[in-house]
C-alpha positions as CSV (number, residue, x, y, z in Angstrom):
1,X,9.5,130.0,80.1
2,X,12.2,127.3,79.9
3,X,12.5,123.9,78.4
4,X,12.7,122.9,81.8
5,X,9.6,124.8,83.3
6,X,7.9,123.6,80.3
7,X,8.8,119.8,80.7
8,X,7.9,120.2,84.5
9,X,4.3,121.5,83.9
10,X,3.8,118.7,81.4
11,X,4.8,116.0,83.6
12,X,2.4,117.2,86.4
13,X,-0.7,117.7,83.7
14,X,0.1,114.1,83.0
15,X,0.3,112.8,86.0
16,X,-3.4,115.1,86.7
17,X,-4.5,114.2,83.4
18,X,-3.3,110.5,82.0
19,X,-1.2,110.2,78.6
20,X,-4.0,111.6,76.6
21,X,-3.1,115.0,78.1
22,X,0.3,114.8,76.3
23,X,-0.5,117.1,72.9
24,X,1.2,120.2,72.3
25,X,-2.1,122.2,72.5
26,X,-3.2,120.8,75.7
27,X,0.5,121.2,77.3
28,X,0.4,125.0,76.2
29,X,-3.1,125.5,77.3
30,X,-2.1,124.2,80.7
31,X,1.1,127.0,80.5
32,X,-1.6,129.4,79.6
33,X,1.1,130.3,76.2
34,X,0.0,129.5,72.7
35,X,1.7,125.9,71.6
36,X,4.2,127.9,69.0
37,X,5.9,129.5,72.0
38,X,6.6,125.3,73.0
39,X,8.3,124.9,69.8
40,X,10.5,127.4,70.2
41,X,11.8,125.2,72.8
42,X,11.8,122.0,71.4
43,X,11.3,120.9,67.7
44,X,8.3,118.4,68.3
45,X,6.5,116.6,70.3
46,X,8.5,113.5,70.5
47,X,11.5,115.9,71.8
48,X,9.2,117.2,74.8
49,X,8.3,114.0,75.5
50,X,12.0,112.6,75.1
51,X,12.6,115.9,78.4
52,X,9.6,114.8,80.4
53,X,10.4,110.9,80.4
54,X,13.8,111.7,81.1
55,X,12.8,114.3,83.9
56,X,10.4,111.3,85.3
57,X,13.4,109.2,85.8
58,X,15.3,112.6,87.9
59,X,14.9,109.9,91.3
60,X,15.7,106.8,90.0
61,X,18.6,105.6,92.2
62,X,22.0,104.0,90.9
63,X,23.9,102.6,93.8
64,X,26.7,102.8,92.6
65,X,29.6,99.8,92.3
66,X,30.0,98.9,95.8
67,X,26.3,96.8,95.4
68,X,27.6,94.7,93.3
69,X,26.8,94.3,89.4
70,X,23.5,92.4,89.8
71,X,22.0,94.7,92.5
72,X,23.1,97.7,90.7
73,X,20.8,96.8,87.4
74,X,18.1,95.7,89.5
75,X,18.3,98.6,91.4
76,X,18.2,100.5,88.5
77,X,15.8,99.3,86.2
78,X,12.7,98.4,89.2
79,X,13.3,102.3,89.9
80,X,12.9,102.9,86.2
81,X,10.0,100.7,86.0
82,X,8.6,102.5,89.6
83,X,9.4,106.0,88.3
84,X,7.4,105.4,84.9
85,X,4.2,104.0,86.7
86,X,4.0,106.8,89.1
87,X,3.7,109.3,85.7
88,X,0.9,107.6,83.8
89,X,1.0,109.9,80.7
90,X,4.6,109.1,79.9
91,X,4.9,106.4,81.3
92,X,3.5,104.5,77.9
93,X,6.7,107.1,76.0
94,X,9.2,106.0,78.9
95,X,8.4,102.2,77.5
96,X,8.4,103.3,73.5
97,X,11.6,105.6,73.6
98,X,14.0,104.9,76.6
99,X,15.3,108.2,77.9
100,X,18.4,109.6,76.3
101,X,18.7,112.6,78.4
102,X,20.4,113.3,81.7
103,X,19.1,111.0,83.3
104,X,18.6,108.4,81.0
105,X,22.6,109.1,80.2
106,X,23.4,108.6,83.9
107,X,21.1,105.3,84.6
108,X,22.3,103.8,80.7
109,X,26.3,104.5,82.1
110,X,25.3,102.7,85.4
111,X,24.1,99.7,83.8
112,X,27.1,99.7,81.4
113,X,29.5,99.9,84.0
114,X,27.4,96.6,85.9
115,X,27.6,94.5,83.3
116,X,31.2,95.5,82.5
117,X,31.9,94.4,86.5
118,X,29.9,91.4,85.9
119,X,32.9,90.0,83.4
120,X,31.2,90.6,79.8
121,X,33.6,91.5,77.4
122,X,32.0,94.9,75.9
123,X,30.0,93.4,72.7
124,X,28.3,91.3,75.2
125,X,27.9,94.6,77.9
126,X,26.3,96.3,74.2
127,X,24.1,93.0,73.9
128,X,22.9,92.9,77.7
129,X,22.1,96.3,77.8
130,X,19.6,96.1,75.1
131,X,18.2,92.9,76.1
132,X,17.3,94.2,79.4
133,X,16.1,97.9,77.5
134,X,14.4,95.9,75.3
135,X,12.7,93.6,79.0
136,X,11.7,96.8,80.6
137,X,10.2,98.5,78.2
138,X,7.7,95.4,76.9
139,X,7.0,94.9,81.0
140,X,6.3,98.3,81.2
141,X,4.4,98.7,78.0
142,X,2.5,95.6,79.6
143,X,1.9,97.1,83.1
144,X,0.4,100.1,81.3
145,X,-2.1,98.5,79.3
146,X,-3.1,95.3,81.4
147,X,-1.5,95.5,85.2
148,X,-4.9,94.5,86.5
149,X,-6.9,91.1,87.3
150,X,-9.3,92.1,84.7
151,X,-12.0,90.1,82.6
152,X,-8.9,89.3,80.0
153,X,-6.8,88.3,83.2
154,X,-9.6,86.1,84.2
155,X,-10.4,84.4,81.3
156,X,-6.3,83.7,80.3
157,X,-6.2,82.0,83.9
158,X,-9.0,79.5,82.9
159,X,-7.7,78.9,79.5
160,X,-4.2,77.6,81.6
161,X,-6.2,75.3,83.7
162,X,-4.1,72.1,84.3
163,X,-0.7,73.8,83.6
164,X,1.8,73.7,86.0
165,X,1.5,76.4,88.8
166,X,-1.1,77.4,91.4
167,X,-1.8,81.3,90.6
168,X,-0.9,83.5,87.2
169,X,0.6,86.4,87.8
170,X,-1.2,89.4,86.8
171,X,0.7,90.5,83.8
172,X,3.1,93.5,84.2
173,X,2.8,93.0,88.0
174,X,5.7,93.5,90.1
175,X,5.6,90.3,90.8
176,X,6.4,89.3,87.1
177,X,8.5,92.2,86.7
178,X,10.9,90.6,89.0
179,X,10.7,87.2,88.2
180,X,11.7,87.9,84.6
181,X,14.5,90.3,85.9
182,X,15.8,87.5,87.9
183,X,16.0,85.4,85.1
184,X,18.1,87.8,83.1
185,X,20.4,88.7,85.3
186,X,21.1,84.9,86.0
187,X,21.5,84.3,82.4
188,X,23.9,87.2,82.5
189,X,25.7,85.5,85.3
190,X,26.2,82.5,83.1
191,X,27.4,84.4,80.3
192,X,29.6,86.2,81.7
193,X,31.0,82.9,83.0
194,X,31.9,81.4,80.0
């Protein structure tokens, strides 16, 4: 058994199973091991769940420079977004603790380097980036708990009767997801402008 077998066998009883899967007992009972034999692998729960989250993100693509700095992040962060939804029980941990691992390292450097190329000078790169950490994890924490025209959804829309705008978006829809993206990396552009 290795941390990696380990983190792959939790991420498919999740994605079997939803986020309530995600204890150490269940995980182990799953590897057919007793849960000790997990910790001799990683310290606590939070640090398997830190592996599987990052190992969830394994496809996300990063295209690289030649897209440009606004693709690039957009790029990037609707295939973190994509990558969480498809794993339902860590996708809710992808939104609360933002992958550190190899992946996470290689998606965080891409994003650096785009808002580097987009002109910020690097306290303002450090700024972005957790603005737009701080936007995909609250839309993705969103899209896991609502994500549906539900009674709530419903009942919001009538209450905005007579505002501007013909349909409300379902919130954490792709739809929204994008819009709000948009709007960040415009204000971005306009920062890094100045």
């Amino acid at each position: 058994m290795t941390p990696a077998a380990i983190a792959a066998a939790a991420l498919a009883l999740g994605d079997r199973d939803g986020r309530q899967a995600m204890s150490m007992r269940r995980i182990a009972a799953d590897l057919g091991c007793d849960p000790m034999a997990i910790y001799r692998h990683f310290p606590n729960r939070d640090a398997l769940l830190d592996a599987v989250a990052d190992l969830a993100l394994a496809d996300v693509d990063d295209p690289g420079p030649d897209s440009g700095w606004s693709p690039r992040i957009a790029t990037i962060l609707t295939g973190v977004r994509a990558a969480a939804l498809r794993h339902p029980g860590i996708a809710a941990h992808v939104a609360a603790r933002p992958p550190l691992g190899t992946n996470g390292a290689r998606l965080g450097a891409g994003i650096y380097a785009a808002l580097a190329a987009a002109g910020l000078p690097p306290a303002g790169v450090v700024f972005a980036a957790q603005a737009l950490v701080a936007y995909v994890a609250a839309a993705l924490a969103m899209a896991v708990e609502a994500g549906t025209r539900d009674a709530r959804w419903h009942e919001v829309s009538r209450s905005m009767d007579g505002l501007p705008g013909e349909v409300m978006p379902v919130v954490g829809s792709d739809e929204q997801f994008g819009y709000g993206l948009r709007l960040l990396l415009n204000g971005i552009a306009v920062e890094a402008a100045r």
